[in-house]
Structures are given as structure tokens and as C-alpha cells.
C-alpha positions as CSV (number, residue, x, y, z in Angstrom):
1,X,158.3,103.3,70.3
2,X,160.4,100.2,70.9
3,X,160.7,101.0,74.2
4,X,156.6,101.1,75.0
5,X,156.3,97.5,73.6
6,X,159.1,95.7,75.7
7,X,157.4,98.1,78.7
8,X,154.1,96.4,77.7
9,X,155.9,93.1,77.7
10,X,157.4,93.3,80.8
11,X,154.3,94.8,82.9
12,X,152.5,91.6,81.6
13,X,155.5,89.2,82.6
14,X,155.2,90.7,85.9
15,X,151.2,90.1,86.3
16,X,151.8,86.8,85.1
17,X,152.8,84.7,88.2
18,X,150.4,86.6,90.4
19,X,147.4,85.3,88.2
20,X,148.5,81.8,87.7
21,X,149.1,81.6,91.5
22,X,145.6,82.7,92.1
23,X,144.2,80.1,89.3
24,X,146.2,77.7,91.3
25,X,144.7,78.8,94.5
26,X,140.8,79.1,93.4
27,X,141.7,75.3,91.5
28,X,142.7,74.2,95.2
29,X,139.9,76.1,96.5
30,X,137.2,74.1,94.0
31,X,138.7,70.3,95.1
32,X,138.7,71.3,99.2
33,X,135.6,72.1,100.3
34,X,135.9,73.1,103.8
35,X,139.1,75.5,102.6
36,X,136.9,77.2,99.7
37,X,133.6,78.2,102.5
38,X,136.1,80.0,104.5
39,X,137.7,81.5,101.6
40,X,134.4,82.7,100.5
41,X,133.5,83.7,104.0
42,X,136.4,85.8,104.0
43,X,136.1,87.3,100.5
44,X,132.5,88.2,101.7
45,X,132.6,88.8,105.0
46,X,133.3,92.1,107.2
47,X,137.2,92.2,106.9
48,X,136.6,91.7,103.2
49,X,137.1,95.5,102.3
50,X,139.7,95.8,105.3
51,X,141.6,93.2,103.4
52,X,141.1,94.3,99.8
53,X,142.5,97.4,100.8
54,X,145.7,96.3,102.3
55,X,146.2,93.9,99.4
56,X,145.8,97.0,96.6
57,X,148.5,99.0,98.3
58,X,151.4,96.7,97.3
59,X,152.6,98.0,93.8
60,X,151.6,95.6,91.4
61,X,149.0,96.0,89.3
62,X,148.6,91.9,89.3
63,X,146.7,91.7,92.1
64,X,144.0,94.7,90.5
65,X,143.6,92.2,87.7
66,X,143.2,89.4,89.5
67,X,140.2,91.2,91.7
68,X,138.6,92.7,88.2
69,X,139.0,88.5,87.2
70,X,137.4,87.5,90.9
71,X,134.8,90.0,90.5
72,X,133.8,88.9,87.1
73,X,133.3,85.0,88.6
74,X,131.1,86.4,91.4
75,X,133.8,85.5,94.1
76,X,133.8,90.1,95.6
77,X,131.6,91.9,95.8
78,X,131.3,95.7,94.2
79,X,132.6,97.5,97.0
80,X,135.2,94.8,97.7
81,X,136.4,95.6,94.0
82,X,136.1,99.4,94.5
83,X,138.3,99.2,98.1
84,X,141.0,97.2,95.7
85,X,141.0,99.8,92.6
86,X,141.4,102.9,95.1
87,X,143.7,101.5,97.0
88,X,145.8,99.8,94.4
89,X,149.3,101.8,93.7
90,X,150.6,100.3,90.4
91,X,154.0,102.4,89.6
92,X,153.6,105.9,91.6
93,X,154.5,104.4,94.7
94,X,157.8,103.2,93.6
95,X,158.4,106.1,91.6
96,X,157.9,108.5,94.7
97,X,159.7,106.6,96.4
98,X,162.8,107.0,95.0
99,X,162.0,110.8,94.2
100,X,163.3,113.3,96.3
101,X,160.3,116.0,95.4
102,X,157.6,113.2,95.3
103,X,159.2,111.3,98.7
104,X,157.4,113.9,101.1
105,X,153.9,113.3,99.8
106,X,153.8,109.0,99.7
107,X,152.7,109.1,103.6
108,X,149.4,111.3,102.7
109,X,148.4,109.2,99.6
110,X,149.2,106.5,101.4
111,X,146.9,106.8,104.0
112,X,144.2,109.0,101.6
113,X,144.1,105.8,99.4
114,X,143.7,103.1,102.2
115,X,141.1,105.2,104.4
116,X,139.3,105.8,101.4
117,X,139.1,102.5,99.8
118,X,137.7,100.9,103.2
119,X,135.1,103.6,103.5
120,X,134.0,103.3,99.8
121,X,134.6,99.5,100.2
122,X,132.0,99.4,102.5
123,X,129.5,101.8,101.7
124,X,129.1,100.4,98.5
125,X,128.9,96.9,99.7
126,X,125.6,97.9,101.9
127,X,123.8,98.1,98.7
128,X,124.8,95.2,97.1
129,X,123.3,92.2,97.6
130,X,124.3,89.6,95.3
131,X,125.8,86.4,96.6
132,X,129.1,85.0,96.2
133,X,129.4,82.1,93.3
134,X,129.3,78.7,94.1
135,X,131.8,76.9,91.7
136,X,135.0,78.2,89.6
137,X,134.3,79.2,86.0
138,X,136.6,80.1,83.3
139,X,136.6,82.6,80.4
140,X,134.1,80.9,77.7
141,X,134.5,82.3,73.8
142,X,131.7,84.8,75.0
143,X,134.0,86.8,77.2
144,X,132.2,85.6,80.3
145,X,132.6,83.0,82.7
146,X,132.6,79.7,82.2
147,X,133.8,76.3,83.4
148,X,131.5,73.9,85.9
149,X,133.3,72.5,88.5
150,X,130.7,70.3,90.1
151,X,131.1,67.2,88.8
152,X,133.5,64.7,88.9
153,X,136.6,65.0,87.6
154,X,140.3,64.0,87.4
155,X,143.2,65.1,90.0
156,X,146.2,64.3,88.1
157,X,148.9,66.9,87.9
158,X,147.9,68.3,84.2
159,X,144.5,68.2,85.6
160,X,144.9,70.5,88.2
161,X,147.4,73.2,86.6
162,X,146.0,73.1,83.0
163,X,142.8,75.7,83.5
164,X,144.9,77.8,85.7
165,X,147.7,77.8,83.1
166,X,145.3,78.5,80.0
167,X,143.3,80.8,82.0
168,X,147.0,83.0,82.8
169,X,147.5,82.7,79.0
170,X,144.4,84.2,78.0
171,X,144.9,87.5,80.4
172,X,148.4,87.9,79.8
173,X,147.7,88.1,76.1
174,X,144.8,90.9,77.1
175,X,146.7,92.6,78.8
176,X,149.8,92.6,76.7
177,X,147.8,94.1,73.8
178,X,146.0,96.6,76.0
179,X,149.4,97.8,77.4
180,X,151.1,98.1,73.9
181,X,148.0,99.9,72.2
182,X,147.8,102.4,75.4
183,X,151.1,102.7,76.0
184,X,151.7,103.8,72.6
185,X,148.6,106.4,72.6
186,X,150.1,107.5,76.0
187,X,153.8,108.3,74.3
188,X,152.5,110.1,71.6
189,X,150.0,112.2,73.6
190,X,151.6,112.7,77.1
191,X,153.0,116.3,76.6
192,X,150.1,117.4,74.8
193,X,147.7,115.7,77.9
194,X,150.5,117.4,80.5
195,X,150.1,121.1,79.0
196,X,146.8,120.7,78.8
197,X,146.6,119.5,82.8
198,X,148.9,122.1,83.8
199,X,146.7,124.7,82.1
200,X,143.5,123.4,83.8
201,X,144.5,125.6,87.7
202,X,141.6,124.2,90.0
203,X,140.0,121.9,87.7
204,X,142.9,119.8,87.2
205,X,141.3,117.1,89.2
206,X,138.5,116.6,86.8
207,X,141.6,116.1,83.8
208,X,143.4,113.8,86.0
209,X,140.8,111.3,87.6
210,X,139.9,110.6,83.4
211,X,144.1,110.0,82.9
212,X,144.2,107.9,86.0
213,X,141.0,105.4,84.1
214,X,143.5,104.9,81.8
215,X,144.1,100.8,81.4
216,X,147.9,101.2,81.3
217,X,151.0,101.4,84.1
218,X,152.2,104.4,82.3
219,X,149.0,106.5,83.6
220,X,150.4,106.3,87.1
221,X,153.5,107.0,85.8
222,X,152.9,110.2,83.9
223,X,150.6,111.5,86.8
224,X,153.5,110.9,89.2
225,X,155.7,112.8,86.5
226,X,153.7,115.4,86.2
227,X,153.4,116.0,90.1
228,X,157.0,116.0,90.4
229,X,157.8,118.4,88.0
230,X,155.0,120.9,89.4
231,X,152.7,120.9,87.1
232,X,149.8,119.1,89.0
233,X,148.8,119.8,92.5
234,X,149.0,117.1,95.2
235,X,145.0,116.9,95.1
236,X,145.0,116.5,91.4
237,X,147.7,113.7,92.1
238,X,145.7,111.5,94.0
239,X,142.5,112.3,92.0
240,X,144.9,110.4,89.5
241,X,145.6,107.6,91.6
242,X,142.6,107.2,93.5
243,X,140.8,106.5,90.3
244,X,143.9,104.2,88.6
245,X,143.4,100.5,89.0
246,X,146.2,99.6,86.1
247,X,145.4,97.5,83.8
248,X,142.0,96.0,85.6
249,X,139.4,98.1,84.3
250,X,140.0,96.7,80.6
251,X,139.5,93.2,82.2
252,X,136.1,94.1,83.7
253,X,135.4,95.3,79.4
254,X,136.6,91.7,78.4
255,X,132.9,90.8,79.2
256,X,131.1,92.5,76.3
257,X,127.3,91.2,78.1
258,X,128.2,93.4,81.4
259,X,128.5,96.5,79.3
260,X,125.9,98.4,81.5
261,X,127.4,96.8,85.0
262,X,131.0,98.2,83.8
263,X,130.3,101.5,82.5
264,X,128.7,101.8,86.3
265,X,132.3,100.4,87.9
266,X,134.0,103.3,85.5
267,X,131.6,106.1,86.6
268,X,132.0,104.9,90.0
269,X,136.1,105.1,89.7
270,X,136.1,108.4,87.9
271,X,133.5,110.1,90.5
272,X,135.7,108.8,93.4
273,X,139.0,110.1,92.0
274,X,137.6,113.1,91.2
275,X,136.0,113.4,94.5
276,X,139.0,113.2,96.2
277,X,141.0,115.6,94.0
278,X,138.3,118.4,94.8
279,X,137.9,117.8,98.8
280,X,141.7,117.5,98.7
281,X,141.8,121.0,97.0
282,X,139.3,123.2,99.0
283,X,141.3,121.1,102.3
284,X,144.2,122.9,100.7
285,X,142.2,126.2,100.8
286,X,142.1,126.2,104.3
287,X,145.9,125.9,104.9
């Protein structure tokens, strides 16, 4: 039990510098003007998705977090969000990596994650039509977003760093507790959750796109386990993956007014990993 809390730790510790170089970056953004409209331009424009998924692919769940965070402020757009959860690969892909059983199948989640993060990315982001915020806020004491930027204000040194730095705080105190308290559910529950999955035959992508919403590393891991071992199919695996985004969906919960918005963003992920897992199966019919 030791073990899952210095985990916990440690996945935080690695988010960490990702989100305070972000903070930095959208604090840089807010004092240069003609840097932050292309920014925005290219947060919202066509390559937005085509970037988002490229980005979610390196395995660090940091960069999930800091699109659920960019999101929240109004900076993406839903299906820009969406093409960075699917495509994100936390743990699995170092883990199949260095797996001789698991080695063979990184090429087709790989490319099944990217292709269908940029379609998704885009689909999605036909429908919505909200524009792209116009100053940097922070996290106010009502979960939301709050900190006006348009005024005048100091440039010192402490100046710049110190909403960045308080703002990396904050999540990587969220996150920290979210990672203990689901890490621990996770390590008293995984062989329970993998009988139960290996029991399921067919339907197993239904069981494995809800493990995969899991807001904890571990969830990529045990999927990844349980694929290696043969107790999940390859479709169930990346119904498991597809709908993973680490640790970024309980960041999208942080803002208790959104309730409706983010129970949407779950269905959406659990539908599209679930999706996947079943197309992927009846594909595997035909072979």
C-alpha cells in the first residue's frame, strides 16, 4: 500500500514541470500580444486537432492535464480536448514497449489512437462553436477560472512566475490525492476487476473503456497487464486506452459549475473507447 502512495507521488512529480512550463508559457503568452493571437490561432485553427494528437501520443500524462486545464480556461476547443484524451498513451506505451508479448501490437494502437483522435478531433469541433478566451485566468475558490489579466500590472521576476508557480501547486496537490485514493481502490480491486474482464468474452470492450475513465496511471497499466497476460483481447485493449486520458478527466470535475458539460466529455470518452473496442472486434471477425 506503501508502494501506491510513493507511485502517486511520483506520477505527480513528473506532471509537475510540464504544467509549470505551460503556466510560464500562457504568462508569456498574456504580456506579448502578437505571440498569444498566433498561439490562439493555432490552438483554434485547422492543424489544431492534427497537433493535439501528436502531442497526446508522447507518454506523459502531463500534457492530458494540462489540455483538461487549457480547456477549462476556454484556450481548445471540445474536439481539440477529445483528439488529446484518445490519443494520449500515459504508461501502456512504455510498458509494451519493453514487453515482448505486448511489443508486436504498439504499431496498431499507435496508429488506431492517432487516426482516431484526428477524426474525432475534428468531427466534434464542427459542432462547436464557442470562441477561444481572451485573457489568462486562474483557478478561483469556486473551482473555476479566474484571474484578469487585462490591466496593468507589474513584470518583475516574482511577478511573472508567481501564478504559474501557485497555479502548479494547486494541480499537483489534485492530482496527488486523486492518484493515492485511485491507486489504492485500483490495488485492492484489480484481480477481482481482471477475472471479471476475462470472464466478459466479446463484451469485454464495454468493461474495459469504463477501467480506461479511470483518473489514475495504474488504469493504463493494469489494461496493458491484462493484455499481456491474455486475458483481454487486443480490441478490448485499446477500448482501454482509447478512452484513458490519465489523470485529466478528474481535472475537468475540479469545476463543480460544469457538472453537465463534463459528464458530456465522460460519455463522450467512454462511447469512443468503446466504439473502438467493438469495430476492432467484428474487424477481428473477419480475419
Amino acid at each position: 500500500m506503501f508502494d501506491v502512495i510513493l507511485d502517486a507521488l511520483k506520477d505527480s512529480a513528473i506532471a509537475a514541470p510540464f504544467l509549470l512550463a505551460i503556466y510560464l508559457l500562457i504568462e508569456f503568452l498574456e504580456s506579448n500580444s502578437k505571440a498569444k493571437r498566433r498561439t490562439v490561432k493555432l490552438l483554434n485553427g485547422r492543424y489544431a486537432t492534427l497537433v493535439a494528437s501528436g502531442v497526446g501520443l508522447v507518454p506523459q500524462c502531463g500534457f492530458s492535464v494540462m489540455a483538461a486545464d487549457l480547456y477549462c480556461q476556454r484556450y481548445l476547443k471540445l474536439g481539440t480536448l477529445v483528439a488529446f484524451f484518445v490519443a494520449t498513451s500515459d504508461e501502456a506505451l512504455p510498458i509494451m514497449l519493453t514487453n515482448a508479448k505486448t511489443l508486436p501490437a504498439v504499431w496498431i494502437v499507435l496508429l488506431v489512437k492517432v487516426v482516431y483522435a484526428i477524426v474525432l478531433g475534428y468531427v466534434i469541433n464542427l459542432f462547436d462553436k464557442r470562441t477561444l478566451a481572451t485573457d489568462y485566468e486562474l483557478d478561483d475558490e469556486q473551482g473555476c477560472c479566474h484571474h484578469d489579466m487585462g490591466g496593468e500590472h507589474k513584470r518583475g521576476f516574482w511577478n511573472f512566475v508567481k501564478h504559474p508557480l501557485l497555479h502548479t501547486l494547486k494541480i499537483f496537490v489534485y492530482i496527488f490525492v486523486v492518484n493515492a485514493v485511485f491507486g489504492l481502490l485500483l490495488y485492492y480491486f484489480e484481480q477481482p476487476l481482471t477475472q471479471f474482464a476475462a470472464s466478459l468474452g466479446a463484451a469485454q470492450s464495454l468493461f474495459t473503456a469504463l477501467i480506461g475513465l479511470v483518473p489514475n496511471c495504474a488504469s493504463s497499466v493494469i489494461l496493458t497487464g491484462m493484455y499481456a497476460e491474455g486475458l483481454i483481447t487486443l480490441p478490448a485493449l485499446l477500448a482501454g486506452l482509447v478512452s484513458n486520458s490519465g489523470i485529466a478527466l478528474a481535472i475537468l470535475f475540479k469545476q463543480k459549475k460544469q457538472l453537465k458539460r463534463n459528464l458530456l466529455i465522460l460519455a463522450l470518452m467512454y462511447f469512443a473507447g468503446a466504439l473502438c473496442g467493438i469495430v476492432g472486434w467484428l474487424v477481428s471477425l473477419a480475419f
